[in-house]
C-alpha positions as CSV (number, residue, x, y, z in Angstrom):
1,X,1.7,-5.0,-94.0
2,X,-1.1,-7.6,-94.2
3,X,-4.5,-6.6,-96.4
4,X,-7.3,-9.0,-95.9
5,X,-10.6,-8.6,-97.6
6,X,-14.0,-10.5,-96.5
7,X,-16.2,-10.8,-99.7
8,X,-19.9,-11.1,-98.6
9,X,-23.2,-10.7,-100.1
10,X,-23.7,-7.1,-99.4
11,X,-20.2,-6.3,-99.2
12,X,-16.9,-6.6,-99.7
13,X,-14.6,-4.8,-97.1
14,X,-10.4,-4.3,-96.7
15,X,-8.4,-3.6,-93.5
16,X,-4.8,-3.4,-93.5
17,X,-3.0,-4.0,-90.2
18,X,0.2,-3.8,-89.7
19,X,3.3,-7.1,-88.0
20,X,1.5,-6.0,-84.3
21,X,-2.4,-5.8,-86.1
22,X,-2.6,-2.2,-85.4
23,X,-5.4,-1.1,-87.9
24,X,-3.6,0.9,-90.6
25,X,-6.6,1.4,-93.0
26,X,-10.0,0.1,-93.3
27,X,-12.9,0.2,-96.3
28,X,-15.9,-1.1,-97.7
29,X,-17.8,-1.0,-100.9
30,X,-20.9,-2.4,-101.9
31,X,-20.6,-6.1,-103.5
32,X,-21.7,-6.4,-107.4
33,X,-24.6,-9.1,-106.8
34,X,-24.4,-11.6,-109.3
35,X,-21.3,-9.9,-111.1
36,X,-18.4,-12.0,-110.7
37,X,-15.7,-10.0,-112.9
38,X,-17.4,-6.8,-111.5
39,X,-16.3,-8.3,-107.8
40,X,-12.7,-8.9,-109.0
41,X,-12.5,-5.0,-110.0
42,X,-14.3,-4.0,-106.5
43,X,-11.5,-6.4,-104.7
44,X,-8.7,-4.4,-106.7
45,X,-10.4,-1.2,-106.0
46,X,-9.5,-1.5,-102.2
47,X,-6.2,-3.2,-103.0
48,X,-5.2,0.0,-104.6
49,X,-6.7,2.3,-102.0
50,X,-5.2,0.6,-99.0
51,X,-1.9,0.2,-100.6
52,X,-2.2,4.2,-101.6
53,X,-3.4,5.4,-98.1
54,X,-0.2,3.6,-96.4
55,X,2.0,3.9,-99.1
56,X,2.7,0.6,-98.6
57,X,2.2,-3.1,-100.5
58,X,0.8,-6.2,-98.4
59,X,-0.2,-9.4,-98.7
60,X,-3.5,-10.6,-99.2
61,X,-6.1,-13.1,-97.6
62,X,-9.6,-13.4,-98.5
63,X,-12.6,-14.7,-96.7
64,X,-15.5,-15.8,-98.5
65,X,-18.7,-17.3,-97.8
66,X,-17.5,-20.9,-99.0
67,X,-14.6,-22.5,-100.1
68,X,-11.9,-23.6,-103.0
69,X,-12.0,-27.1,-103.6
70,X,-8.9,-29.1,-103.1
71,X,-9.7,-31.4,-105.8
72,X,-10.4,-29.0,-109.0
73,X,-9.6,-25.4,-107.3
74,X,-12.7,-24.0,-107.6
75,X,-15.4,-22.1,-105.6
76,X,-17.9,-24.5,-104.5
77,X,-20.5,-24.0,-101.3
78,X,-20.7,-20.5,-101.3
79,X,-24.0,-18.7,-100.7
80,X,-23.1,-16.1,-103.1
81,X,-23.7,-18.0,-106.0
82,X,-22.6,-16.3,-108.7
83,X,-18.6,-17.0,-107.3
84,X,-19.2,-21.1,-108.1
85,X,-17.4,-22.5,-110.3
86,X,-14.9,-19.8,-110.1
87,X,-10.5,-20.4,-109.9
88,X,-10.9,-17.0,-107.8
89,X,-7.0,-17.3,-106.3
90,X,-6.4,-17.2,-110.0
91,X,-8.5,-14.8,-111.2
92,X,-7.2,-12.3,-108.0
93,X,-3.7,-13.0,-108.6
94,X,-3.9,-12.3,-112.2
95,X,-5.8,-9.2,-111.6
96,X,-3.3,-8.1,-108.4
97,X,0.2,-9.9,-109.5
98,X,0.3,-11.5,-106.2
99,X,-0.1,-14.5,-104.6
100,X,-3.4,-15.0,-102.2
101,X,-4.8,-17.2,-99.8
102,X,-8.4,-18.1,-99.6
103,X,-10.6,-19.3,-96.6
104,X,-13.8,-20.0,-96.0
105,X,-15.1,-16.2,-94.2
106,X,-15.9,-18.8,-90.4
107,X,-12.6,-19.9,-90.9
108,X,-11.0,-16.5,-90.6
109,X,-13.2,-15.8,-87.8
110,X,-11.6,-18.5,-85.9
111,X,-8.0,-17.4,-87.1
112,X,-8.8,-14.0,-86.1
113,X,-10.1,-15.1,-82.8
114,X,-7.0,-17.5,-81.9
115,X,-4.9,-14.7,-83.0
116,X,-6.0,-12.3,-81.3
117,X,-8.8,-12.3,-79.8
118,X,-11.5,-14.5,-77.5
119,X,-9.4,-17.9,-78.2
120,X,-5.7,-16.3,-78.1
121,X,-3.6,-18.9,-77.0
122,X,-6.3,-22.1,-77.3
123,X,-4.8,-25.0,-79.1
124,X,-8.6,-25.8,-80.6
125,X,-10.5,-22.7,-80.9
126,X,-14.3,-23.6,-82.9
127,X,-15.6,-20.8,-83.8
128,X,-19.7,-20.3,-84.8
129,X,-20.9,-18.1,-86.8
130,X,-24.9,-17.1,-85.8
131,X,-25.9,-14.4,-88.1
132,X,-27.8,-14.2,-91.3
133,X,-26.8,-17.9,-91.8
134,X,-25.0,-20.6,-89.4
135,X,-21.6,-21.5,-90.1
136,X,-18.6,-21.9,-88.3
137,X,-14.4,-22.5,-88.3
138,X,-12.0,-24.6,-86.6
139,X,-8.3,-23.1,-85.9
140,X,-5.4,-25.4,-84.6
141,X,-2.6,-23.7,-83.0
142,X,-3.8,-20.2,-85.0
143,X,-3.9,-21.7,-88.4
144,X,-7.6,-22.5,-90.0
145,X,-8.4,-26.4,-90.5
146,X,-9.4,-26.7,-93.9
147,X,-9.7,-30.9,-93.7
148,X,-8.6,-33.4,-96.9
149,X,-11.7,-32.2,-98.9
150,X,-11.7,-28.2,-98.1
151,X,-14.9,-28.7,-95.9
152,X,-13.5,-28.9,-92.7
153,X,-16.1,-26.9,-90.2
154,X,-18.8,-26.8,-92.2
155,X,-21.4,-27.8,-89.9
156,X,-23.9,-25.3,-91.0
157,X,-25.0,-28.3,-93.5
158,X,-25.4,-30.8,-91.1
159,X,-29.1,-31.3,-89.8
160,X,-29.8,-30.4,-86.0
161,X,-28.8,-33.1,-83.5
162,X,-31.5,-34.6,-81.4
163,X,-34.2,-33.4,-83.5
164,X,-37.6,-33.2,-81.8
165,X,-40.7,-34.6,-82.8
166,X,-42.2,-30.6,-84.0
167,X,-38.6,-29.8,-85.6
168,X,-38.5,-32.8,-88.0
169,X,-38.0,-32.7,-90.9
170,X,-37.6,-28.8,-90.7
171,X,-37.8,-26.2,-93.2
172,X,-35.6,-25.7,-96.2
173,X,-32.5,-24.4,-96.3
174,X,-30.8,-22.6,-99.4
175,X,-28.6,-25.6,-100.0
176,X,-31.6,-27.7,-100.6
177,X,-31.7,-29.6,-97.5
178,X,-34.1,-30.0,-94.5
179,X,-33.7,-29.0,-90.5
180,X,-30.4,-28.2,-91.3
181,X,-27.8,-26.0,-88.5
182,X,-27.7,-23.0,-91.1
183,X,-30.8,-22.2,-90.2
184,X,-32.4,-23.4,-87.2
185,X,-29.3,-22.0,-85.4
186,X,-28.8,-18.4,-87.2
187,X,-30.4,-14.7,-86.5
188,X,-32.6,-15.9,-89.9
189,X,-33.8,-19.0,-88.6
190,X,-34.8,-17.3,-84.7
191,X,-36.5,-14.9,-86.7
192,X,-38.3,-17.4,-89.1
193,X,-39.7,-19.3,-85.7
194,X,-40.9,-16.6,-84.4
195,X,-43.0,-15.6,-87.6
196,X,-44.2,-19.5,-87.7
197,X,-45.7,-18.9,-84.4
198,X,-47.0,-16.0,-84.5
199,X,-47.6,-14.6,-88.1
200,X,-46.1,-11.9,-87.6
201,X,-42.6,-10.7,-88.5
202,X,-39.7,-8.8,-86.4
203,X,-36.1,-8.1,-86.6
204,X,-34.2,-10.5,-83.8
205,X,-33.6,-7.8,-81.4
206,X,-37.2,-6.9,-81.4
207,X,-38.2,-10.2,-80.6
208,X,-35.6,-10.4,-77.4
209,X,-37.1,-6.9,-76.1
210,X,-40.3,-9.0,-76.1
211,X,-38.9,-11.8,-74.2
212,X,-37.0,-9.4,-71.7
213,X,-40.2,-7.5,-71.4
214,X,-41.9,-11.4,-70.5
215,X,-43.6,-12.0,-73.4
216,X,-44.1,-15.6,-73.1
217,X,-44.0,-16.2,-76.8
218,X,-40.8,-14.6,-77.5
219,X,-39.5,-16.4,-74.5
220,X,-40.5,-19.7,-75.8
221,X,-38.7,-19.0,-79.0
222,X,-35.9,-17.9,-77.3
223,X,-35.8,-21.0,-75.3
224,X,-36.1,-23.0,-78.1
225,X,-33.4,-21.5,-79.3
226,X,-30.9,-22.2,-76.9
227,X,-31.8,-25.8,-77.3
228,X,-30.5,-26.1,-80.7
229,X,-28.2,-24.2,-80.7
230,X,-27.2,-26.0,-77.5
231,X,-27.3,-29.6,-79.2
232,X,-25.2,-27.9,-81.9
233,X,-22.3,-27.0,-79.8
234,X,-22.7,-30.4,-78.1
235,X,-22.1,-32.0,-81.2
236,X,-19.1,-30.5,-81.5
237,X,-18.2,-31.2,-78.0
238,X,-18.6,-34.5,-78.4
239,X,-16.8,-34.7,-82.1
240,X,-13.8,-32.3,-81.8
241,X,-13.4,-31.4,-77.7
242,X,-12.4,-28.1,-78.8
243,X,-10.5,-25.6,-76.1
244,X,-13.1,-22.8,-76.8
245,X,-16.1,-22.1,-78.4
246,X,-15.9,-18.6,-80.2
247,X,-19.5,-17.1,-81.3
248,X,-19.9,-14.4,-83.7
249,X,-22.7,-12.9,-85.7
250,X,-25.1,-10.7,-84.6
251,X,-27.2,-13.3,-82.3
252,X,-23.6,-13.7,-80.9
253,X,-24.6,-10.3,-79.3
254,X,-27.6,-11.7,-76.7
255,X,-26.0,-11.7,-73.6
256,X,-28.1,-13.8,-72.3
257,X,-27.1,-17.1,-74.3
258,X,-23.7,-17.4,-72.2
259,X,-25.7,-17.7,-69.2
260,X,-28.6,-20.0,-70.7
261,X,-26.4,-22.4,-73.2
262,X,-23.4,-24.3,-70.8
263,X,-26.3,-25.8,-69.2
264,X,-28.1,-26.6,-72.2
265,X,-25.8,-28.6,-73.6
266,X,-24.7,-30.8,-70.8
267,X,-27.5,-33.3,-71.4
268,X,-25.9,-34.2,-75.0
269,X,-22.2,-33.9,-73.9
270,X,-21.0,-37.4,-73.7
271,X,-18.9,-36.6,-70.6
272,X,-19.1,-36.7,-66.9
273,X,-17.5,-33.0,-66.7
274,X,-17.8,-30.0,-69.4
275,X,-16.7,-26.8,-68.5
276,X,-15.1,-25.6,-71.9
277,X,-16.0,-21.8,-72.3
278,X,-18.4,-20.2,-74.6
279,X,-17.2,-16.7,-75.7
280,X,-18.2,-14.0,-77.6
281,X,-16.0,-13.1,-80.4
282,X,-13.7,-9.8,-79.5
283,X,-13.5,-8.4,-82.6
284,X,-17.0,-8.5,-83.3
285,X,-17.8,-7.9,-86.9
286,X,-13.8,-6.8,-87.8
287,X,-13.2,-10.7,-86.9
288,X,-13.5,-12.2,-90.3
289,X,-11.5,-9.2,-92.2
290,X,-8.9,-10.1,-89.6
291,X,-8.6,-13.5,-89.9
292,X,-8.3,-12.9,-93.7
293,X,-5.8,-10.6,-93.0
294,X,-3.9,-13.4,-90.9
295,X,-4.4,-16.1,-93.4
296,X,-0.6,-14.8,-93.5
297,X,0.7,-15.1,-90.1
298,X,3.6,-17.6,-90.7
């Protein structure tokens, strides 16, 4: 049996699936905000409920929303703050007498994906993340690319490509930088455009009723939109070539962007041809508990 947890900022889930990844047990709880030790207990909590329910023992994978660093094997990037700074393999395996395996939470999402799911079978499956923030995985031949310095994917820090004349600089983002893809290209970020223009503020699927109601200044965000998010993915075109592009999140869910974005992004793809396929993630929000859950798939 395989347990995998994904540790976010409002919560921290467990599934357990089982050699074929039929879903054996699944739960969440609510995630101790700024209470690290608190977190380990919520984290050994499931352990010993999914373990009880199947009458079974696994092993673990964790997701979070950042990554161990290769040099001193701590937490560092992660937007739950409290976890910097943290030896949380240690810490987990002291507190479960196990081994784990950490991942940054995108990077399970692409696992999950080439696994399983949208990019089963893809040599190079990139996999974006457009939700509350912007961040995104890279799997080769199923197994997450964590790069020499454990920041391997993290394009969510890197500032929009072909930046226009009204985007520059951009607004700030939570890791201190300006116009960077973690926000101009996540749910947050649509929604923050929207408010810029128009002083008022609605949820993301509110503002895409508008703009398939013809509301020409929804439209226009939603335009805009597809642009960066466009010269985003061509970035990565251009950089890694990869087989697929996965998208998850809850923008991921606007049906409309795998129409509107192939054609987007051929202006910035340094190639005479680009036909590499844009999918939506087929696990939907179980992807990163999955991919944690296959952290162990060797």
């Amino acid at each position: 049996m395989r347990l995998g947890i994904d540790w976010g900022g409002t919560k921290i889930e467990i599934i357990a699936l089982d050699d074929a990844g039929t879903e054996l047990f699944r739960k969440r709880s609510a995630t101790p905000k700024d209470d690290y030790e608190g977190c380990i207990r919520v984290v050994k909590d499931l352990v010993d409920a999914a373990e009880s329910a199947t009458g079974q023992t696994g092993s673990l994978g964790l997701g979070i929303p950042g990554s161990l660093s290769p040099k001193t094997g701590l937490v560092k990037n992660a937007n739950s703050t409290w976890m910097n700074g943290k030896p949380l393999d240690k810490d987990l395996e002291a507190a479960l007498n196990r081994p784990v395996r950490i991942q940054n939470d995108a990077n399970c999402l692409a696992v999950s994906e080439a696994t399983d799911g949208a990019g089963a079978g893809a040599h190079i499956v990139h996999a974006i993340i457009i939700g509350t923030g912007s961040g995104s995985g890279i799997a080769i031949d199923g197994k997450a690319h964590l790069g020499a310095n454990g920041i391997g994917g993290e394009w969510g820090g890197i500032a929009l490509p072909w930046m226009t004349a009204e985007e520059f600089p951009g607004p700030d983002s939570w890791i201190g930088h300006k116009g960077v893809i973690d926000l101009w290209c996540s749910g947050t970020g649509f929604q923050w455009d929207y408010k810029e223009r128009t002083g008022t503020a609605l949820k993301g699927h509110e503002i895409i009723d508008l703009k398939r109601s013809g509301d020409a200044v929804a439209t226009k965000v939603y335009q805009d939109y597809v642009s960066r998010l466009a010269r985003a993915l061509a970035m990565s075109a251009n950089l890694l070539d990869p087989d697929v592009f996965v998208l998850g999140g809850g923008m991921s869910n606007i049906a409309e962007l795998y129409d509107d974005l192939p054609d987007a992004m051929l202006p910035y793809v340094f190639s005479d041809t680009y036909d590499t396929p844009i999918r939506k993630a087929k696990h939907g929000d179980s992807s990163g508990v999955r991919g944690a859950a296959w952290l162990w798939n060797d």
